[in-house]
N, C-alpha and C positions, 0 to 999 in steps of 0.2 A: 731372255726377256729384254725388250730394249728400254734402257730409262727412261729413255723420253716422254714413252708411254705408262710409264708408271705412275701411281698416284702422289700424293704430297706423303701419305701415312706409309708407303712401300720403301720413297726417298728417303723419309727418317731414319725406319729400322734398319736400312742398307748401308745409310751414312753411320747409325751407331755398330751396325755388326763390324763393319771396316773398321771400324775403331779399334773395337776388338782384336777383330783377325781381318786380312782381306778375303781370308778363303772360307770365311762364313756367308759372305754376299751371294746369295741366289744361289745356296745349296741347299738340295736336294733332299742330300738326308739327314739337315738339320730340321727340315720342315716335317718330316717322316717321324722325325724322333719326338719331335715338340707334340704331334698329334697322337702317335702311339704310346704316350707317355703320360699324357692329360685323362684323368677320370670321367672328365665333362664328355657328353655326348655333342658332337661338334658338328652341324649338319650345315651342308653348301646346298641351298635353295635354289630355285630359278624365279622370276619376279612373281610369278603364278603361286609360287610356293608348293612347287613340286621338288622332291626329293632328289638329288642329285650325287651326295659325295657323304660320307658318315667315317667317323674316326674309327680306329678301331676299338681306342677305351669306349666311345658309343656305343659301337655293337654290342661291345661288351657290357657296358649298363644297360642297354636294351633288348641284350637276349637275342640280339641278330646271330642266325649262323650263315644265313646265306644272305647280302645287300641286295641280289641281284633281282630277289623275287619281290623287293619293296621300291625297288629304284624307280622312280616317274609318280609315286605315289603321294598323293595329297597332304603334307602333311600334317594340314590341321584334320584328318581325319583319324588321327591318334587321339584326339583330343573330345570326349562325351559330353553333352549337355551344354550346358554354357560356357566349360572348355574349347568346345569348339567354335563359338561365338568369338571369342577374346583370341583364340589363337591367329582368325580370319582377321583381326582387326589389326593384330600385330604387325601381321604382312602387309595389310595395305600402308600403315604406316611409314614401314620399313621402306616401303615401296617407294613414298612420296619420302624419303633420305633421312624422316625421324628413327630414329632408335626406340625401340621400344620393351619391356618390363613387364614379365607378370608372374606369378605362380600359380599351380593347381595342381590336378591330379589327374594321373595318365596310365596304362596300363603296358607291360612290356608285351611284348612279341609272343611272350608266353604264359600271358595271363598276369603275372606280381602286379600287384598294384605299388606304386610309385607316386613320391609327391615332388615335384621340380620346382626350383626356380629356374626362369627361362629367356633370357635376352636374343632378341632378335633384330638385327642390324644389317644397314646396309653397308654392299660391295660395290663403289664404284669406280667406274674408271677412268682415263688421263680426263675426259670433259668434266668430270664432277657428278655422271647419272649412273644412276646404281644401274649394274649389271646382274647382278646375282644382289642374293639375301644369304647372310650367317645366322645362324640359329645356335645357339649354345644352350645346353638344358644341364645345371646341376643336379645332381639328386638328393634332397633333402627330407629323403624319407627319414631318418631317424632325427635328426634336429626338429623336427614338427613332429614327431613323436614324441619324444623326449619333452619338446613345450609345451604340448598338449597334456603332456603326464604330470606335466610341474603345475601349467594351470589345472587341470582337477584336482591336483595335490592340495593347492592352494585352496580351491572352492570348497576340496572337503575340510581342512584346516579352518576356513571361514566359518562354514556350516556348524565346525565342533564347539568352536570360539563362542558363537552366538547364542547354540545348546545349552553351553556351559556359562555363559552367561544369565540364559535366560531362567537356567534350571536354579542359579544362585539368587535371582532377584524372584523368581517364585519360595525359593527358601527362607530368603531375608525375610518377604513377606509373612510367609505363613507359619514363621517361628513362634510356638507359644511363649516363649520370653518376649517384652518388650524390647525393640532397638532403635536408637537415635543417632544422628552424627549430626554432629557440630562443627561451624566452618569458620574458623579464626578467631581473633581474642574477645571478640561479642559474643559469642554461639553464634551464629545465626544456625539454623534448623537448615539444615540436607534431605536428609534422607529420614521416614519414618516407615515402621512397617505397623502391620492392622492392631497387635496388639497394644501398640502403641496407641494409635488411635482410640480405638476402645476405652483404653488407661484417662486418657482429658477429658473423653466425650467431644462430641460435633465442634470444631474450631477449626479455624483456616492454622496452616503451622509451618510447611515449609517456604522459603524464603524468608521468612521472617524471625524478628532475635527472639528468642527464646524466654526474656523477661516479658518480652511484650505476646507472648503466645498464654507463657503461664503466669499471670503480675500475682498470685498469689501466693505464688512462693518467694515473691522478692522477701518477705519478712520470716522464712523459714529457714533460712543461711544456706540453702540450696544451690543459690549463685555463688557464693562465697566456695562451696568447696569447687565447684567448674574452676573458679580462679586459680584457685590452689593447683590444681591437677595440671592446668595451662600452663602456670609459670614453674611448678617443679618439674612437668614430667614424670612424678612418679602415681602410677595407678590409686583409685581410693576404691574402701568396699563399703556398703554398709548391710547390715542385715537384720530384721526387722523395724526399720524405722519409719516411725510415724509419719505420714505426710498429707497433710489436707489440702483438698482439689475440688473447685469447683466447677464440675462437671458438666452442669448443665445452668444456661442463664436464669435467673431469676431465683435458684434455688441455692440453699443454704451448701455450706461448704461439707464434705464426707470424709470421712476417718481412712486410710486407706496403710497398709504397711506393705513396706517393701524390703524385698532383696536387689539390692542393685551394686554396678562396676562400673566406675567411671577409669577407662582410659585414653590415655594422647593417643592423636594419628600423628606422625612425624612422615614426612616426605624421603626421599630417595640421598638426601642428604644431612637425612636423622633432623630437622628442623619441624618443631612442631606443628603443624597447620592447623587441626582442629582436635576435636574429642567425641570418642565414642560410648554411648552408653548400652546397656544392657542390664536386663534385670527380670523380678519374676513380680508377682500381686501374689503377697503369702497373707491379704488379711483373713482369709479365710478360715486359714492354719491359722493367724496368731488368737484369733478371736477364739478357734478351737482350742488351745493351749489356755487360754485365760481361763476361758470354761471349764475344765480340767484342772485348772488349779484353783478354782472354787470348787468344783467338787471333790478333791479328795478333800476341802475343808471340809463339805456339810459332809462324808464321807468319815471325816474323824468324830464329830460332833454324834456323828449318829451311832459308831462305836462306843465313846464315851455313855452318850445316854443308854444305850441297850447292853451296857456294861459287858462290852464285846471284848475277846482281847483277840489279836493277827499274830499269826504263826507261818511259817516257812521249813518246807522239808527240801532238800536236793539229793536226787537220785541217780547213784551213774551205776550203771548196769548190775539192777535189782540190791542195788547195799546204800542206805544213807551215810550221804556223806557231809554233809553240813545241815546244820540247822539255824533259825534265828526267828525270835516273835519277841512283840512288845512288854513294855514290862505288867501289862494288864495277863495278857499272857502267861507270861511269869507268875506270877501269882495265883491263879487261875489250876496251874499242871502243879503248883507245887514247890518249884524250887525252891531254894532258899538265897536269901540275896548275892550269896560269894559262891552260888554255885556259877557255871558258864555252861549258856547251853548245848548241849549234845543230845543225842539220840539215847546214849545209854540211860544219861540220869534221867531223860524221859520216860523212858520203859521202865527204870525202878520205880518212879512214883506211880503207875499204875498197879490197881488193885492186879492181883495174881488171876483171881477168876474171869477176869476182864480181859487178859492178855490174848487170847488164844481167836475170841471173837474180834478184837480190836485187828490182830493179822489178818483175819478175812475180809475183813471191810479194805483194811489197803490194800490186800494180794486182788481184792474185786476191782477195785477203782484203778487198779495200773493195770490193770486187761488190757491192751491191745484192742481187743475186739468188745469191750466194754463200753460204758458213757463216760466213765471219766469222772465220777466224781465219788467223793468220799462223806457218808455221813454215820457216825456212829456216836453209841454214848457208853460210857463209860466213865470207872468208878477211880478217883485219885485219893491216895493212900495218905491219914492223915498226916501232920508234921508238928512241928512247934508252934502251938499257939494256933493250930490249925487242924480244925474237927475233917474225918475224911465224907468228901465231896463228890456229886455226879457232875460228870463235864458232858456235854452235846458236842463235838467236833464235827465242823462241813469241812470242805477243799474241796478243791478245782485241780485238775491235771494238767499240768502244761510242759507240753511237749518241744525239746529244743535240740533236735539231733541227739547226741548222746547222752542228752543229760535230759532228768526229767523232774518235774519242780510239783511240789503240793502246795498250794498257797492257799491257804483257810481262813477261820475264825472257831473260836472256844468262847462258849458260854456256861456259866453256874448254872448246871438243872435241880440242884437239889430240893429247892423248896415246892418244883414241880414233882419229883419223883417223890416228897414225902405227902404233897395232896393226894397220886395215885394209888400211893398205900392205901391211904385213910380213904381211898374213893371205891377199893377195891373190898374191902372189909363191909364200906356198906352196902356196897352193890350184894355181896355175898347175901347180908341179911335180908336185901330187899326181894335178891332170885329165891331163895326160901321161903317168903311169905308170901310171893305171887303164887310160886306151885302151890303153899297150902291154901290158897284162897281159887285156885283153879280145882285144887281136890275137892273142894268145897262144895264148888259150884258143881263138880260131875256128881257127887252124893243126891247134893239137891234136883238134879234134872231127874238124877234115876228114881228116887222116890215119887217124883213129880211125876214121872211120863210112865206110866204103869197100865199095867194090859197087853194083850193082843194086839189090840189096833195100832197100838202106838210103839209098837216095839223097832220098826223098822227105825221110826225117825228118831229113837231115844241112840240108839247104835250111830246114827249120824251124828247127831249134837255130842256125842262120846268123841267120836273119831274127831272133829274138830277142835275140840279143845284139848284135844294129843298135839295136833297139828300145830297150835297157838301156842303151846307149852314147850314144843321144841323148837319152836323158830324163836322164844324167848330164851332159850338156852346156847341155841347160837347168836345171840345178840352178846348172851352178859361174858360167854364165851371170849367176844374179840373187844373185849372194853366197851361197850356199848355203845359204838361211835359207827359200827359200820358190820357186814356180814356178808360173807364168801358166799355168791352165786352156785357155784358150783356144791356147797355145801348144802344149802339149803334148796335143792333139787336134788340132790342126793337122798337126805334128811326125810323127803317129802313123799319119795316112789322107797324109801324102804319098807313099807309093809306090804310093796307091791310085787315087791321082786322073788315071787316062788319061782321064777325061772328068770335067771339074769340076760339070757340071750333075747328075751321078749324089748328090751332097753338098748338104744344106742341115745346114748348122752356124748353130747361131743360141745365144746366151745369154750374160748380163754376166758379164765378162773377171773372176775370183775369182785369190786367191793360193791355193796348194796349199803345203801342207806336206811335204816332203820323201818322206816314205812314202806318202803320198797319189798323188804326182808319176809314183815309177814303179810304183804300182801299178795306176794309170788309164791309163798309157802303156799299160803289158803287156794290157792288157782292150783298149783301142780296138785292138790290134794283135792278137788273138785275135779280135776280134769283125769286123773289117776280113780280118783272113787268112781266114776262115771263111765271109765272105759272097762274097768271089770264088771259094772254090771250089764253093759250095753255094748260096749265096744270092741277091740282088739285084745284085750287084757281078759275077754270072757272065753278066749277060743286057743287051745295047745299054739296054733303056728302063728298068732297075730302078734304085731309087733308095732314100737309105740318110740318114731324117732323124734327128740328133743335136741334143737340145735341153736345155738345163738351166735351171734356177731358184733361187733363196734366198729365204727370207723375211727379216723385219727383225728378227725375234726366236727366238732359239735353243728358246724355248717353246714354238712352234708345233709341229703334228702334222708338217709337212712342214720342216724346218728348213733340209734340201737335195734338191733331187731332178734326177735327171737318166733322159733314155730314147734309149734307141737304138731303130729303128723303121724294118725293111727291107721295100717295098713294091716291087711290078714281079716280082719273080723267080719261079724257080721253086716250085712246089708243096713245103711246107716239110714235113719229118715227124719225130716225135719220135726222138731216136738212143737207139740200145738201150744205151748206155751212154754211161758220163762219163769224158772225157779230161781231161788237164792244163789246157786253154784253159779248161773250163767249171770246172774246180775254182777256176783262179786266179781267174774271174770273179768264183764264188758265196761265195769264202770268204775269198781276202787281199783281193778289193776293199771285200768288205763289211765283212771289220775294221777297216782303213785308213780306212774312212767314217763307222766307229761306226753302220751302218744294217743295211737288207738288201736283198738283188739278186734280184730274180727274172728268169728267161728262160722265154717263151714262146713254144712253138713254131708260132704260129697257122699254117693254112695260107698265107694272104694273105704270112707273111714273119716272123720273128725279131722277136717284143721282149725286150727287155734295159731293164727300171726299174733303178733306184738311189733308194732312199726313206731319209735319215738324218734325226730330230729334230733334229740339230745342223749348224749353216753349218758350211760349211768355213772351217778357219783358216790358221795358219803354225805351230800348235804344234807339237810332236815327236812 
């Protein structure tokens, strides 16, 4: 090459290679080595920007195997969409002797995609005008990989950031505790969340100091402890404490107690900067607790006067193992004052005959599969200066994992159990004199109702006052306070039952109420006389179902219901009119039940319903 015709930039690196070495100047295969040696894809352009010369690291990052099939080739036709815009612009650039700069993305010779940065410069010669164009392309596929991975790293890191932000100021917020932050040695108010809100009622609060948010508590020492917290740093708690707030303008000040923590924010250099609060509204609870400690007073008061005394059993797997009641209690079972209580000396003061029913009542009430509760009475054996006594014992079961607790009350029955004596002695003389004044009355009807004609209806005024006379037997029977349903349906079809299978009686055994008792009697015994002479009860195969029910709640549409329901007999037909039996039916049963009774003459056989809203009781 002659120098002369060399450019200024060929001069330099000739004069430094000489420097060097002189035998590096315009070799050969140092320029062979410089380009086989370089990664960059190295391409000699022509001013057109057609293809001319490619390194061999080019080929090599471009997947060339053969240059000769691309040689002449366009090169911005490597370059897609708006790559190829930019690539065209580079050349012309390059062209007019700027240098010029870009990146994008390009695809190799056999399909990779590839992202470059891409300098394209002119070559020119001794006059100063480009001859040719250099193209130099790095490949910075994995560096724009790699920043692309960091930037979505980052954007997901951001997204997390924010999530978690935002999931914490949704927490802060919807914390059922109240929380406050306080910002320097005035308060000023920060940050509040809703409970908090709530807590003042309607008021402007953050930015502003905290006495001027809430000035009612300036006189409740509430600032004073903030101060305290400020200047020591060391947390304060309080719990239940009174605090009055007025909530809302115009209105009187409210009673409010709280649990609350006040502690320091300190900064990254432990320096205090503000104060955090947090706390809960327990007046709910405390007002519940106050309540509760007046009632166990009117709770003692009410013992005292019903001269009650409280006992305690504890149970760990079926054996007592402690005991403790009051000293009314005490007194009450028996003991004596230097005794201590125990199970055993309890069971010695009970009468002996009393022992064995007193186990079944607590072996009932610790059922498992029972209600749980304990009432018995029983008889305490007397003592010093102390005549022997009936005791009433109730309890409750309370159940606490392994251990199981009786918590009761004992009251003195005796001066009830010696009225029952003396109530049972008269009742005796008075069920005595009723039968003899019911015997009375049957002599007298039967003299009275004499003849032929009258023979049928003297047989009925008999039968009824059987009827009347054993539903008063099952009266004086259960203390005269109340009478087994099932007894007195029983009581009522026994002179009916020359064949037991004629009878399905089915339904839970209820107490009756005294009016109830023989007004149900005198029906089953109207409906029972009636079917033998008319009915199911007159024919071998006819049969005669009795069935009742209660629901659990006196609300219900059916409260009680019962049906009588005569099948097999004869062909039944409505009677031209209404006797005594169908009055007593339709009219005392159905007052005495608070309901209503219908009879149905179907052909198939006599129904008789009974429909009351209300169960049957024991009232009067």
């Amino acid at each position: 090459m002659n120098p002369a015709a060399s450019s200024p930039a060929v001069l330099r690196m000739n004069a430094e290679l000489a420097a060097a070495d002189p035998r590096l100047v315009q070799n050969a295969d140092l320029l062979a080595a410089v380009l086989a040696g370089c990664g960059d894809c190295i391409k000699i352009l022509d001013l057109d920007g057609h293809l001319q010369f490619m390194s061999d690291g080019g080929k090599q990052v471009m997947e060339v195997d053969d240059f000769n099939a691309i040689r002449g080739c366009p090169w911005p036709d490597f370059w897609a969409g708006e790559g190829n815009d930019v690539a065209k612009a580079a050349i012309a650039s390059a062209k007019q002797g700027v240098p010029s700069r870009f990146s994008g993305s390009a695809v190799t010779l056999k399909g990779s995609p590839r992202y470059w940065d891409v300098q394209v410069l002119p070559i020119a010669g001794a006059d100063g005008v480009p001859t040719h164009l250099l193209s130099i392309s790095r490949d910075i596929t994995e560096t724009r990989l790699a920043r692309e991975e960091a930037s979505h790293l980052s954007a997901e890191l951001h997204e997390a950031a924010m999530r978690e932000a935002d999931s914490m100021r949704r927490l802060f917020e919807s914390a059922p505790s109240f929380l406050c932050t306080l910002e320097g040695p005035h308060h000023v108010v920060k940050i509040v969340n809703g409970a908090f809100s709530r807590l003042i009622g309607p008021r402007a609060s953050v930015g502003r100091l905290f006495r001027s948010v809430l000035p009612e508590l300036e006189d409740q020492q509430v600032l004073k402890l903030f101060d305290r917290v400020y200047a020591t740093g060391e947390a304060l708690t309080g719990r239940g404490e009174l605090i009055r707030l007025k909530r809302f303008a115009g209105e009187a000040e409210e009673d409010f107690y709280l649990n609350f923590v006040i502690q320091p924010i300190r900064d990254l250099q432990g320096r205090i900067t503000g104060l955090f609060i947090e706390g809960h509204d327990v007046t709910d609870l405390k007002r519940a607790e106050l309540a509760l400690r007046q009632r166990e007073l009117q709770l003692q008061l009410a013992l005292s006067s019903a001269e009650m005394g409280v006992w305690e059993a504890v149970i760990v797997d079926g054996r007592v193992v402690a005991t403790s009641e009051d000293a009314r209690a005490s007194f009450l079972l028996g003991r004596q004052s230097t005794e201590r209580p125990s199970f055993e000396t309890f069971v010695a003061h009970v009468h002996p005959d009393d022992r064995p029913s007193l186990d079944r009542s607590v072996e009932k009430a610790l059922d498992p599969l029972g209600e749980g509760h304990l009432d018995v009475e029983y008889r305490v054996l007397s003592g010093e200066d102390r005549p022997e006594r009936w005791i009433h014992a109730r309890a409750q079961v309370v159940a606490e994992g392994q251990t199981t607790r009786l918590i009761g009350t004992v009251r003195d029955i005796t001066a009830i159990k010696d009225a029952e004596s003396q109530y049972t002695l008269l009742n005796g003389e008075l069920q005595h004199r009723i039968k003899n004044t019911l015997a009375m009355v049957s002599a007298i009807a039967s003299q009275t109702l004499k003849g032929e004609a009258i023979l049928e209806q003297r047989d009925t005024f008999n039968a009824r006052l059987h009827t009347l006379a054993h539903a008063h037997d099952l009266l004086m029977g259960e203390a005269q306070e109340k009478g087994s349903i099932r007894e007195v349906i029983e009581t009522a079809l026994a002179p009916h039952r020359a064949a037991a299978a004629q009878f399905d009686v089915s339904g839970p055994d209820l107490s009756l109420s005294p009016k109830q008792t023989l007004s149900l009697a005198l029906a089953m015994h109207e409906l029972a006389t009636n079917a033998a002479k008319y009915g199911a009860l007159s024919t071998p195969n006819g049969r005669v179902l009795v069935n009742w029910e209660q629901a659990m709640s006196g609300s219900d549409a059916r409260g009680f219901a019962m049906r009588w329901e005569e099948q097999g007999g004869p062909t039944v037909l409505q009677p031209t009119r209404s006797g005594f039996g169908s009055r007593l039916i339709t009219r005392v049963l159905a007052a005495d039940f608070k309901g209503d009774v219908k009879l149905d003459y179907t052909p198939g056989g006599l129904i008789c319903t009974l429909v009351s809203r209300f169960p049957v009781d024991a009232g009067p």
